[in-house]
N, C-alpha and C positions, 0 to 999 in steps of 0.2 A: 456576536451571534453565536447560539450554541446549537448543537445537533443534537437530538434524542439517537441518534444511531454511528457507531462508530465499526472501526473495520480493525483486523489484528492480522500480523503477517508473522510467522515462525521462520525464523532464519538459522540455518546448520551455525553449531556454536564452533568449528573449525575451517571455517572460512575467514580469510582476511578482512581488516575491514574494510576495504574499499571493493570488495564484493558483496559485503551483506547491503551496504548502502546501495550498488550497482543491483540487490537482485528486489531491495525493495521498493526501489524506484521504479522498475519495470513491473512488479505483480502491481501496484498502487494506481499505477496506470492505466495500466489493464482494467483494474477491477471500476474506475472510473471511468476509462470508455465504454465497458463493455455493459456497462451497467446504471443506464442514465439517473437513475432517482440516487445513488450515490452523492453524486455533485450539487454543489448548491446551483442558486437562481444568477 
């Protein structure tokens, strides 16, 4: 299954990276609840 629409998240390049994963994991979330036609069926 492919998507016509994708999503891009900028993460601080001095961050560690078990915080760039920790802060994309939380915007990705976000922008997937907050935003129902994001997600698929």
């Amino acid at each position: 299954m492919r998507f016509d629409t994708k999503i891009g998240i900028v993460v601080r390049a001095d961050l560690a990276t078990w915080q760039k994963l920790n802060v994309t994991a939380f915007l990705s979330g976000a922008v997937g609840g907050g935003v129902p036609e994001t997600m698929g069926e």
